[in-house]
Structure formats: C-alpha cells, structure tokens
N, C-alpha and C positions, 0 to 999 in steps of 0.2 A: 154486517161489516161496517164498520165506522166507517167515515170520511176523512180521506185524506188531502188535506190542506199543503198545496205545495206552493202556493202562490198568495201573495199579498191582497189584499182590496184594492189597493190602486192597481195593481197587474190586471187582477179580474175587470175592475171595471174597464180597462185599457182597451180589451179584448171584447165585450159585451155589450158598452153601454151605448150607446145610441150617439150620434157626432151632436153639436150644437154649436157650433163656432163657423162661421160663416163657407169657407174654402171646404169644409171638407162636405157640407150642405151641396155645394154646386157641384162637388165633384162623384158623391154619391147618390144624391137622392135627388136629380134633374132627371123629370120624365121626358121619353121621347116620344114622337106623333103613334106609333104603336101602343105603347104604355096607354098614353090617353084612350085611346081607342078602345081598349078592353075595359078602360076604368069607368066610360060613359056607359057600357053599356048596364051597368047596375043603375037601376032607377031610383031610389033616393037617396039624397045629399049625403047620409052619415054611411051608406056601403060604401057610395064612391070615394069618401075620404078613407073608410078603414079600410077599404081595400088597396087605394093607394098606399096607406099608408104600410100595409102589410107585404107591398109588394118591394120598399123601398131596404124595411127592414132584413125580410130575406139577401138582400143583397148586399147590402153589409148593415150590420155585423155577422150576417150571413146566418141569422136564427130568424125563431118565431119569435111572435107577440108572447108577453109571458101574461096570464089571466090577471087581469086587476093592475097592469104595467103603467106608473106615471110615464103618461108620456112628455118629454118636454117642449116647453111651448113655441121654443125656436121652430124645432120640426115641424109641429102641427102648422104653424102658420108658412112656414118654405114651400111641404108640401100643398097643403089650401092651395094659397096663390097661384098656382100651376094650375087649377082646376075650378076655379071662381067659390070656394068654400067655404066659411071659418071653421076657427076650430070646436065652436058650440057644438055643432055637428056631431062631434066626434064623442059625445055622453052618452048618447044615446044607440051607439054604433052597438053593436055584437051585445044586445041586450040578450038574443036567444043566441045560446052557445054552438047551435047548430050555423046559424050565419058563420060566424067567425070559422067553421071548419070546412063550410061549402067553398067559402074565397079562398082557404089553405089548398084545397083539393083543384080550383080552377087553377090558381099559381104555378101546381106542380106541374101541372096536365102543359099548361101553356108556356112556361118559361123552361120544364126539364128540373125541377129540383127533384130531389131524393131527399128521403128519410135517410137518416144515420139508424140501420138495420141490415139485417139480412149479410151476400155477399159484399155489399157497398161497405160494410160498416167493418167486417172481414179484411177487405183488402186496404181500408182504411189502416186499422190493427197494427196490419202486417206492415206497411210501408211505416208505421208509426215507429215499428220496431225496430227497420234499418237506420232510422233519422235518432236515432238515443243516443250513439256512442260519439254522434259527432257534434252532439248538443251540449252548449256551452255552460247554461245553467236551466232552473225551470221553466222559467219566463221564456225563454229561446224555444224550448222544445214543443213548449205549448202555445207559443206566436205560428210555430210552423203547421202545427195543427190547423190551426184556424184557416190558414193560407191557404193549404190542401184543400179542406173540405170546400173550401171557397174558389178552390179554381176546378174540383171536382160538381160544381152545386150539391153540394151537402147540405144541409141543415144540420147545423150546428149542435148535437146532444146538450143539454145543463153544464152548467161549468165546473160542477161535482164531477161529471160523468166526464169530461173533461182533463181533469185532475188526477181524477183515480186512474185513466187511461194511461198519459203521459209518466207520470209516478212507476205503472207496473215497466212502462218500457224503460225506464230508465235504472230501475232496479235489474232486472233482465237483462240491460244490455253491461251492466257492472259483475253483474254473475259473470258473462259471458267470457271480458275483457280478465278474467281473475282467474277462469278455467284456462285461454288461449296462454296465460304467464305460465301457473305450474304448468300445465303440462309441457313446457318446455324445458322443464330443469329434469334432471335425471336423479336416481335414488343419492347420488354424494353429495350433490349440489343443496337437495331436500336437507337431507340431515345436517349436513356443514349449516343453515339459514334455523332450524329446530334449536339449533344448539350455541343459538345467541340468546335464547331466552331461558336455558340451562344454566352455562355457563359462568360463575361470578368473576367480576375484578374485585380485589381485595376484600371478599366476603362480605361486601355491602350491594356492589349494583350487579343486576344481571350484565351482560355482554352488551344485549340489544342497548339498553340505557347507557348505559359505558359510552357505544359507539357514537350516540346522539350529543351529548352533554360534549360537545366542541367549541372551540373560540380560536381567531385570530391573536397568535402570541405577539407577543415584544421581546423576548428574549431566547435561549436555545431552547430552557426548560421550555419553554412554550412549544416551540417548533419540535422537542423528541416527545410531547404530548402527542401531538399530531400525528406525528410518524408511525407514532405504535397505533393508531387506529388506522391510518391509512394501510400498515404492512396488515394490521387484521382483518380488514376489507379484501383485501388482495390475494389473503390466502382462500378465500372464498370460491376464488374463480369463476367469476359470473362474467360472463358478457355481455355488451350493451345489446346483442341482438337480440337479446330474450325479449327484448322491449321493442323489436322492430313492428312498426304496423299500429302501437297502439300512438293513438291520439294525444300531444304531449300533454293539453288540459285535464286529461283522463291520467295522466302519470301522476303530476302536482296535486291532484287529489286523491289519491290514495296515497302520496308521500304525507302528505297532510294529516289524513286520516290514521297514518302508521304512528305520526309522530306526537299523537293526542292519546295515544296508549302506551298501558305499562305493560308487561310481561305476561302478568297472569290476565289480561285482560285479550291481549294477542293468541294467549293460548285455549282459550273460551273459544274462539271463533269458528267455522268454517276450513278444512284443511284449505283450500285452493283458495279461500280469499286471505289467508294467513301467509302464505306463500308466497302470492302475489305483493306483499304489503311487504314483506318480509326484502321481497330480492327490489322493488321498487325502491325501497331504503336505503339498502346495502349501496344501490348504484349511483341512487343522486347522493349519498352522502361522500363517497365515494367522491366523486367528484367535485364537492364544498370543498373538502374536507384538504383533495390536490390542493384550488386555486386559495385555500387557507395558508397552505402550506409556504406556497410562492409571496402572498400577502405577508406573512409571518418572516419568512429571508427576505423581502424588500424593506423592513422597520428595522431590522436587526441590521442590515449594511447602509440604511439610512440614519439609523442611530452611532453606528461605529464612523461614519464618513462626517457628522455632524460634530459628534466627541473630536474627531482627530482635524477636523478646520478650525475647533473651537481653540484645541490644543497650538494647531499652528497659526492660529492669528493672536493666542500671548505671546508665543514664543519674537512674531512678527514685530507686537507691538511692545515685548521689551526690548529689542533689536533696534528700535527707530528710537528708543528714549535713551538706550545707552551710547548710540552714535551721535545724539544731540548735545548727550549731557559732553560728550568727548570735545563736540566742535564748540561748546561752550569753553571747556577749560583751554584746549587751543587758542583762543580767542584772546582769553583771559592772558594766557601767556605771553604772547604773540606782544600786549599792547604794555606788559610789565618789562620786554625785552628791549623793546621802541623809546618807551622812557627814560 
C-alpha cells in the first residue's frame, strides 16, 4: 500500500522533532529527584545519559529514539547538565541494540508507557474516529492524535503510520457525513437534485452549471438572471434541516468540492457522496444567490436614486442661474429707471 502524505514537513517535524529553544527545554525535559534516581542507577556515563535521554524523549514528543537519530546539541547538553555528563558520552551509548531496548522496556515498566498495539491501539482507532468529523483540517486531526496518545502514555507509531491513520478517519468520517445527507432526502427530492445534471439551459450548460455561473447584477436583466435560478432552487424543496447536525466547516467543503466539478464528472461519483454534494449546493447557493438578489435591488435603487439627485441637482442648478441671471437684469433696470 503506498503512503499517504497528508501532512507537510514542517507539520511532521512540528509533531516529532525534538524541542531546542530554550522554554520548551525547561518545560519538557527538566528531570525531577525521581527521574534522577532511576537514571543513576545505570552504571556508566553514556546509559545514564541515553537513558535520560530516552526518558525525556518518550515524554515529548511522546516517541522513541529513532536508530541512528541526530540528536541536537541543545538537548544533549540540557539534559547532561542535570546529571554532571557531556554529550561525548552519548557516541558511544546503545552501541549493542539490546541496551537501547533493555532502557525502553525499564521506561515502560516504571513510568506506564504502552506500545501503540493491541486494544490500546484499537481504542486509540476508534476515538480517532469520533475526532474526524470535527477536525478542521490534517494538521488539526493529527495534532490531536499526538495529544491523546500523550495523555494516554502512548508511544507514538511512525509519522507514516500516523498519517495513514488520520487520512483513513477522515476519509470515513466524509463517507459517513455524505451517507447521514442522502439518506435524508426521499425518492423526489433524489431525482429533482439527478436532474440538474440532465437537464440543459439553452442546449449548452447542464442545470447544475447553469445554477453555479451567478453574479451580483446592476440592472433588472441582472436581477431576472438571478430570480430564475433562485425560483429553480426553490422548486427543489430541500430544506435546511437536511443539513442539521453536520459541521459547518464539513458543509464549505463539500460546497467546494461540488463546485470544482462538471456534470459528468458529479455523475462518475458515489450515489450518496453525489447527493450529498448535490443538495449541499442546491442550499448554500440558494442562499448566495437570495443575498445576491437583495445586493443586485440595492445598486439598481442606488443607481435610480443617484440618476434622479444627479437629475435634480441640474435641474437645481439651472434654477439658481436663471434666478441670478433675472436679479441681474432687475438690477440692470432698476439703475436705467434711476437715471
């Protein structure tokens, strides 16, 4: 099965990499008088640091040492310092791979971690599964991952194994959110939403296209554009509760998704995710399509109200130069009368 990449390299490392900046040094990997205690008791200097150092790492970023892992030199030398070390020490540490696995096995024994296996890794799964539908994007669903296993002591699977998890529930929980839509429309509802991608306008665009291709007017033409997709919407008779319960971010993305497809492309698909795609369109267009409409008669009685001030401020301003020119000729007369 290939791998699936659902997360960037700065994500991954986000999640993974090892802290090196000072605050997150003291606030992760500061041993306490217990800590020491177990770490003394391995007798030479390069167990007690890689055992430190193994101890620090389970705790966050809540994994193992990965075989042959640059360590950075912040850390080697944060940790040391707690325990009179350098980090030379640490070359020669887990030269037999069996060291490295005996300190893994003391860790779990004494601190409670778990393996990412078995029921732990099941129940993991499943709770992974409820956390999809509310998850904002990848990066979100697989921070929360991390969180869990780490307030569960997990040990953290590979960031693959991580990936591929996260990806299947979120794929799954989009099934889910597509099946919970149809099956709320009944057989007329079905067919009325099929038969926008039947249907042409003027033997060029199907219906669904038709409905999509909208704009805010300036003029009627504009506004009885609008009207005929709004009245076409409306004979559909969908209501918004079809969409009660789902997640609005979960709506916006399948509106999205609907509206990067053409007809035959909609009708390739899935019944129930076509459906779903279908009545989620119908509805937020739907209601563009209304506050277009109100948009479209506010330019139209702002343009008519603009026309007709414009109208009556010449009319204004030939009013005040025919009454001047008058008080002129008055004037004129007035001093020809006087003479």
């Amino acid at each position: 099965m290939p791998r699936r990449h659902i997360l960037t390299e700065k994500q991954r490392s986000a999640l993974i990499d090892l802290p090196t900046d000072e605050p997150s040094l003291l606030k992760h990997y500061t041993l306490a008088d217990d800590d020491l205690g177990y770490i003394r008791e391995r007798r030479r200097p390069e167990n007690r640091l890689g055992f430190a150092l193994q101890l620090c790492v389970l705790r966050y970023p809540d994994r193992a040492l990965y075989p042959g892992e640059l360590i950075p030199k912040e850390v080697i030398s944060f940790i040391g310092s707690q325990i009179g070390i350098t980090g030379d020490a640490l070359l020669s540490y887990a030269a037999r791979r069996q060291t490295r696995q005996e300190h893994m096995d003391a860790l779990r024994y004494i601190y409670g971690y778990k393996t990412f296996s078995g029921q732990g890794a099941r129940d993991l799964k499943k709770w992974l599964e409820g956390q999809a539908e509310d998850a904002r994007s990848n990066e979100d669903i697989a921070r929360r991952f991390v969180i869990e296993c780490r307030c569960t002591q997990t040990i953290l699977p590979s960031i693959s194994t991580i990936e591929r998890l996260c990806a299947d529930a979120l794929v799954a929980a989009e099934r889910r959110i597509e099946t919970r839509i149809a099956n709320r429309l009944d057989d007329n509802m079905r067919s009325r939403l099929d038969g926008l991608l039947k249907d042409m306008v003027d033997d060029r665009l199907t219906r669904f296209i038709w409905l999509r291709r909208f704009e805010v007017g300036s003029n009627s033409a504009g506004a009885i554009r609008l009207l005929d997709r709004l009245e076409c919407l409306q004979e559909l008779e969908l209501s918004s509760d079809i969409l009660s319960g789902v997640i609005p971010h979960r709506i916006t993305r399948l509106r999205r998704q609907g509206e990067r497809y053409f007809a035959d492309g909609l009708r390739d698909i899935s019944r129930d995710r076509r459906l779903a795609i279908l009545t989620i369109c119908a509805l937020e267009w739907k209601a563009a399509i209304a506050d277009a409409v109100v948009e479209t008669h506010d330019r139209i009685v702002g343009k008519t109200w603009r026309e007709a001030k414009k109208l009556c401020d010449t009319k204004i301003d030939d009013a005040k130069i025919s009454v001047h020119q008058s008080g002129l000729e008055f004037v004129h007369r007035s001093r020809n009368f006087t003479a």
